[in-house]
C-alpha positions as CSV (number, residue, x, y, z in Angstrom):
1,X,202.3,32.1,47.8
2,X,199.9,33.2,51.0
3,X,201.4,35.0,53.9
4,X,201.6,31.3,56.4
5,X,203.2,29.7,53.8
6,X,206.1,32.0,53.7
7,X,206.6,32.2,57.1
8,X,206.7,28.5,57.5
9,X,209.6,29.0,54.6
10,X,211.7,31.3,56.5
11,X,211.3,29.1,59.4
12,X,212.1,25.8,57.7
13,X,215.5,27.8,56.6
14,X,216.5,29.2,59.8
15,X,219.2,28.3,61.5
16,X,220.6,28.9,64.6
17,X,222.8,31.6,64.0
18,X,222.8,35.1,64.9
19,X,222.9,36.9,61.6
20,X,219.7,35.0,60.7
21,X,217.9,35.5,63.6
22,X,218.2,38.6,63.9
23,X,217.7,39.3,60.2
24,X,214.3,37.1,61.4
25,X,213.3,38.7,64.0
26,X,214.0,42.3,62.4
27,X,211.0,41.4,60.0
28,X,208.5,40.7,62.4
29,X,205.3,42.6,62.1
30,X,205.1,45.6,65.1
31,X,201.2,46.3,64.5
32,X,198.2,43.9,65.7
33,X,196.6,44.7,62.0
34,X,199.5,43.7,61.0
35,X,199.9,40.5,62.3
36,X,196.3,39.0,62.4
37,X,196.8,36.5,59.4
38,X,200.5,35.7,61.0
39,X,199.9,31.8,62.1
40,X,200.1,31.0,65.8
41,X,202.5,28.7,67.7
42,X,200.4,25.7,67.3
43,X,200.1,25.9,63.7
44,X,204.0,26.3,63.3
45,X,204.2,23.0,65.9
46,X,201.4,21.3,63.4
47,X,202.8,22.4,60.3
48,X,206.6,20.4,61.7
49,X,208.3,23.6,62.9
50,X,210.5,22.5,65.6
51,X,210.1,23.6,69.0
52,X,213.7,24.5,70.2
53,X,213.8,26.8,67.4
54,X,210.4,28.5,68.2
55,X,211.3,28.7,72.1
56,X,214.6,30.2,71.0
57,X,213.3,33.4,69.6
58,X,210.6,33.7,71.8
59,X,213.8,33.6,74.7
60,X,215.6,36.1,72.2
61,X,212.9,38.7,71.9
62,X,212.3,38.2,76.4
63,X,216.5,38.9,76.7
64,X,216.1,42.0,74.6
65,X,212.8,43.0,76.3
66,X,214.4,42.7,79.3
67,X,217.6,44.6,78.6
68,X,215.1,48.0,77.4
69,X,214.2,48.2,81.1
70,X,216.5,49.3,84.1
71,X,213.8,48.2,86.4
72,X,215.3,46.2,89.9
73,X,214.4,42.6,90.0
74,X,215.0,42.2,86.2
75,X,215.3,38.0,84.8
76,X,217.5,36.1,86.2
77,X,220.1,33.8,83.9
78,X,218.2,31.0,82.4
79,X,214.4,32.5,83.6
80,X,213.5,33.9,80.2
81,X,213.8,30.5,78.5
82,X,211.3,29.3,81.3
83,X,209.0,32.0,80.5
84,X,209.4,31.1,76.9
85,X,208.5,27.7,77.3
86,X,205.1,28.3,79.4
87,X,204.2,30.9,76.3
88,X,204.5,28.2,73.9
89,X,202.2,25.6,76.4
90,X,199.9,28.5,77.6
91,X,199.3,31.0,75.0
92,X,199.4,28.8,71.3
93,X,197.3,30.6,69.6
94,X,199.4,33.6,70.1
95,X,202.4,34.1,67.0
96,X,205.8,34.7,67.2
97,X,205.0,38.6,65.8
98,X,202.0,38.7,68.6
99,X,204.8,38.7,71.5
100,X,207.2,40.8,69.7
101,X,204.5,43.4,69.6
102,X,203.1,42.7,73.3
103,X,206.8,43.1,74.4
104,X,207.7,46.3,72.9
105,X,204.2,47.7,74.3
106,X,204.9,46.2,77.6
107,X,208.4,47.7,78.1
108,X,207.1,51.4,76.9
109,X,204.6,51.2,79.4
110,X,201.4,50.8,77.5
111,X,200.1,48.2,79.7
112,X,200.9,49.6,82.9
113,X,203.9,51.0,85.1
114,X,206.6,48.3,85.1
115,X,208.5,47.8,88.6
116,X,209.7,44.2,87.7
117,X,210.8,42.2,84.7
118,X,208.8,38.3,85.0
119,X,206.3,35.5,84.1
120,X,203.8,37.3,86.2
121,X,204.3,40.8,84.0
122,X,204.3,39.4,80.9
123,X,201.4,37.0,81.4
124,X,199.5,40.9,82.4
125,X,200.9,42.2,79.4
126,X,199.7,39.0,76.9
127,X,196.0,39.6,78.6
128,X,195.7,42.9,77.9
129,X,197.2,42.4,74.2
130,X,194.9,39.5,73.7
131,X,191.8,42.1,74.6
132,X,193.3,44.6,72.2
133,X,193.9,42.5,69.4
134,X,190.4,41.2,69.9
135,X,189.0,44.5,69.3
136,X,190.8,44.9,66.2
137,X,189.4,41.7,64.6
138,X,186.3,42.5,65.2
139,X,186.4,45.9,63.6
140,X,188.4,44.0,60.5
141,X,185.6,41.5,60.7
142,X,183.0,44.3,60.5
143,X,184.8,46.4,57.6
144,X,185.9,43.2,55.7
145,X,182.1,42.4,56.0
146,X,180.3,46.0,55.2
147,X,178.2,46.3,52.2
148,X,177.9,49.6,50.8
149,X,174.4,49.9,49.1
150,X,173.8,52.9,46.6
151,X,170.6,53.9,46.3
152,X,169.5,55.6,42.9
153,X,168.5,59.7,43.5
154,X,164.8,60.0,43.4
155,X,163.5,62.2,40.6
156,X,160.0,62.6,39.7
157,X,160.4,60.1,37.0
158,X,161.7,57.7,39.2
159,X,158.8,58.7,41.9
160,X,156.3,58.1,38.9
161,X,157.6,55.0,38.4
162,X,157.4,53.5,41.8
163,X,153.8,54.8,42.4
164,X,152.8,53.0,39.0
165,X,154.1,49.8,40.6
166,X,152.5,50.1,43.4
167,X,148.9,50.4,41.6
168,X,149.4,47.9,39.6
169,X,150.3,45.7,42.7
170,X,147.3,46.9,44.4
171,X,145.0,46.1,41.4
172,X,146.8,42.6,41.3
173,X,146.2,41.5,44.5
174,X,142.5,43.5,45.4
175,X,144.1,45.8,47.4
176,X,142.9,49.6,48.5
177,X,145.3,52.3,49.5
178,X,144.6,53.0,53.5
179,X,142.2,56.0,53.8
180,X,144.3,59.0,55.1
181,X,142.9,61.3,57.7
182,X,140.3,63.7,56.3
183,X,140.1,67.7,56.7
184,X,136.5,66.2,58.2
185,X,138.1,64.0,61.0
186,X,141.3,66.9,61.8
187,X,138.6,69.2,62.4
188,X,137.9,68.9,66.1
189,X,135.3,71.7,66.0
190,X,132.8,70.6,63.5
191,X,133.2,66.7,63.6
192,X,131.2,65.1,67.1
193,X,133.7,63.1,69.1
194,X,133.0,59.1,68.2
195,X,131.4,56.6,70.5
196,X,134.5,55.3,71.4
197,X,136.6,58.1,72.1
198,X,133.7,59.1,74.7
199,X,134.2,55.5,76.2
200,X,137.9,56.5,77.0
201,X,136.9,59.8,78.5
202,X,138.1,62.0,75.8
203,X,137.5,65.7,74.9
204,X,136.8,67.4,71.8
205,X,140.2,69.4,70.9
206,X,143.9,68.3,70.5
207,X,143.5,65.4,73.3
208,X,140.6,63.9,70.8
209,X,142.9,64.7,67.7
210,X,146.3,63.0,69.2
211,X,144.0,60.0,69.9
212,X,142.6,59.7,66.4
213,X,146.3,60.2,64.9
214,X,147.3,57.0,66.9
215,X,144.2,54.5,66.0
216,X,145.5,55.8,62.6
217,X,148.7,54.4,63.3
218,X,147.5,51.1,64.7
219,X,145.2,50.6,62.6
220,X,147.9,51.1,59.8
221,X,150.4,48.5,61.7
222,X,147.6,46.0,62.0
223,X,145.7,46.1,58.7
224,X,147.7,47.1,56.1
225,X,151.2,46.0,54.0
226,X,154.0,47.1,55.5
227,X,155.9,48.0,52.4
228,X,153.1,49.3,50.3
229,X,150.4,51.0,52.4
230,X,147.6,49.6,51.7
231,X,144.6,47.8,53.3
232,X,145.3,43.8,53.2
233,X,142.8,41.8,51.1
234,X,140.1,41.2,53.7
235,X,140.4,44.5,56.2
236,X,137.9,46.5,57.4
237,X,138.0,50.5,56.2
238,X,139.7,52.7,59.0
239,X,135.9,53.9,59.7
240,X,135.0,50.3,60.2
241,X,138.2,49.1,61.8
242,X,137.6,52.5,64.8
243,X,133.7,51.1,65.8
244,X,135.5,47.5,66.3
245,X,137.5,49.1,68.7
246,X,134.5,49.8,71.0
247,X,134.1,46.0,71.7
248,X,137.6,45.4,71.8
C-alpha cells in the first residue's frame, strides 16, 4: 500500500473527535522532503474526502498556530475557520502536512518577524513555503534523475586496445590520422613564414607560431572526426587545407 493510499485510509476513518485528531495531526510530516509525495487538498476532495473534515484540521492546526504566538492583534473567534476555508479554495495543491509545516516555520519566525496573527501573514508564509519546497523538488528531481557512469581505469592494455580500434576504423572507412605539427613547422627560425601568414601581417617568431597552432585547431574542427582524429574521407592534408586559406 503507497503512501496516498494510506492517508486517504486514515482520513476515511477519522472522526470528529479529539483523541483522533490529535493522534492525526501528531503524525503529520514536519519536513518539505518529507511531505512531497503527501497528496494535496484537491486530490483528498477528488478522491471523496469530505470537506468539513479537511477544513477542520486545517482550523485546528491555525488555533494552535495562533496560540504559540503572544503577538497583539492575534485571530479573532471564528477568523481561523475563514482562513481555513480560502486555503482550501486558493492553495489546493497544497496538503494538509504542507500547512502544518508552513505554520510551525511561520510562528518561529523563519519567514519573517511576526507582529500580527492573519490571512494576510499566512498567505506570506504559504508563498515563501511554496518557493522553498520548490527548490527541494527540483534537487529530488535532479538526484532521483543522476546517472552515475563508471568509467574503466585506463591501462596500457586498455590504451592498446582503443588505438587498435581506431586503425581499424580508419582503414574501414579510408580515413588518415590528421598530420600533427612538425619539428619543421615549430621551428620559427629555419622554416620561411607561408604566403598567407604574410597576407595577415605576420612575423617570424612566437606571433607566427601561435597563428599556425590555431589554423591547426580549425583546421582540425573543420576537417576531421570529432571523436577519432582523423581527416574525413574527402579533406584536403593540413598543408593543403593552409594554401586554401589564402583565397578564403
Amino acid at each position: 500500500m503507497n503512501i496516498q493510499q494510506t492517508y486517504f485510509q486514515q482520513l476515511q476513518k477519522l472522526e470528529v473527535k479529539p483523541t483522533e485528531i490529535n493522534a492525526f495531526i501528531g503524525d503529520l510530516k514536519h519536513s518539505i522532503s518529507e511531505a512531497v509525495n503527501i497528496p494535496p487538498i484537491r486530490e483528498l476532495l477528488n478522491q471523496g474526502q469530505k470537506k468539513g473534515i479537511i477544513e477542520g484540521l486545517i482550523t485546528i492546526l491555525i488555533v494552535k498556530a495562533a496560540n504559540r504566538l503572544s503577538v497583539g492583534n492575534n485571530l479573532k473567534p471564528g477568523q481561523a475557520e475563514d482562513i481555513a476555508l480560502n486555503i482550501i479554495n486558493d492553495y489546493p495543491l497544497l496538503s494538509i502536512d504542507d500547512i502544518n509545516i508552513l505554520l510551525s516555520n511561520g510562528t518561529k519566525g523563519k519567514y519573517g518577524e511576526i507582529y500580527r496573527m492573519d490571512i494576510s501573514v499566512i498567505y506570506n508564509w504559504i508563498r515563501a513555503y511554496e518557493e522553498e519546497k520548490a527548490e527541494v523538488v527540483e534537487t529530488k528531481l535532479k538526484t532521483d534523475n543522476k546517472t552515475e557512469v563508471n568509467f574503466p581505469e585506463m591501462t596500457p592494455d586498455t590504451e592498446l586496445k582503443i588505438d587498435e580500434f581506431l586503425n581499424k576504423l580508419s582503414q574501414a572507412q579510408g580515413l588518415r590520422m590528421m598530420d600533427a605539427l612538425t619539428k619543421k613547422e615549430l621551428d620559427d627560425a629555419k622554416k620561411p613564414i607561408n604566403s598567407v601568414a604574410k597576407s595577415k601581417g605576420l612575423k617570424f617568431g612566437s606571433e607566427y607560431y601561435n597563428w599556425l597552432l590555431e589554423m591547426k585547431s580549425k583546421y582540425g574542427r573543420e576537417c576531421t572526426d570529432m571523436f577519432t582524429g582523423r581527416v574525413k574521407p574527402g579533406q584536403p592534408t593540413f598543408q593543403e587545407w593552409i594554401k586554401i586559406q589564402e583565397n578564403v
